[in-house]
N, C-alpha and C positions, 0 to 999 in steps of 0.2 A: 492452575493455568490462568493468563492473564489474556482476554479477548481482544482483537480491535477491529472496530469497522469504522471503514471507510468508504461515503460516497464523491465521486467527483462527477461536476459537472465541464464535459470538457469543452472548447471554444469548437465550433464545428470545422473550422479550417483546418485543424491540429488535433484529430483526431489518428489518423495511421500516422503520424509522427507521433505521438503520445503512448501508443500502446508496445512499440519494442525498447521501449526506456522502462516501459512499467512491468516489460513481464521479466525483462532484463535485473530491476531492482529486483524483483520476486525472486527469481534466480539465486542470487547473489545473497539477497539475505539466509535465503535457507541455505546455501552451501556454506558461507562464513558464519552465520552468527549460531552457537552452542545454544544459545536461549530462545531461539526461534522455529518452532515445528510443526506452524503450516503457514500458505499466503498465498491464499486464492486470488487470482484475477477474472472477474467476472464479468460479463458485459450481456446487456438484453437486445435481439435484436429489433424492438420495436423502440426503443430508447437509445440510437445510436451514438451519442452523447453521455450517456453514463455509464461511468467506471464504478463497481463495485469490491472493494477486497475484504477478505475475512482472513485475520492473521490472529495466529494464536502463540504466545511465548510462557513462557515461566515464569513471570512474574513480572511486575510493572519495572523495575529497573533493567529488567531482560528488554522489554521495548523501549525504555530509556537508552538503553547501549543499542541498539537500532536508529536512534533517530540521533546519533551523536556521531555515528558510523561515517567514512569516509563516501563509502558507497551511495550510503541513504543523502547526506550532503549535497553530492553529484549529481546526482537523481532531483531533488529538491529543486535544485540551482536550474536545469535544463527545463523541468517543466511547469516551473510556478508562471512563466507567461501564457500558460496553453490552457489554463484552468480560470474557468469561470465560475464557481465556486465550487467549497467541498466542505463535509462535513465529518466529523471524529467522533466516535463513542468507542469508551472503554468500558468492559465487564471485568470484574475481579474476581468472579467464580462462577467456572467451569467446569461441569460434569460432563465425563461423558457416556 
């Protein structure tokens, strides 16, 4: 299995606009993509502003064919103005 986490920091204004695109991608990856089989959306309510996901695929071109995805695109394109920063790590192995 191939990890990935993700934190977003979101713009405060575009926070309930932001979270049904994101769970809508979440959605959508797991129901299309064969290589993707998990994609938490997470959120703390003392940190109103941060998005959390933990997505777990098959192997690092399995999240490459994610982020090349028509969906994931769409998704990208909608809310990279609502995001005030975010950060990416990948794990290459996964036990569970």
């Amino acid at each position: 299995m191939f990890a990935v986490v993700v934190t977003f920091q979101i713009n405060p204004e575009d926070t309930s606009a932001f979270m049904p695109l994101m769970r809508d991608n979440a959605e959508t990856s797991l129901a299309r993509e064969d290589g993707c089989h998990r994609f938490d959306v997470c959120t703390d309510p003392s940190a109103p502003n941060e998005v959390f996901l933990y997505e777990l695929y098959t192997n690092a071109a399995a999240f490459d064919a994610h982020l090349a995805s028509a969906h994931f695109k769409t998704f990208d394109a909608a809310v990279a103005p609502m995001i005030a920063g975010k950060t990416v790590k990948t794990y290459a192995q996964v036990t569970s």
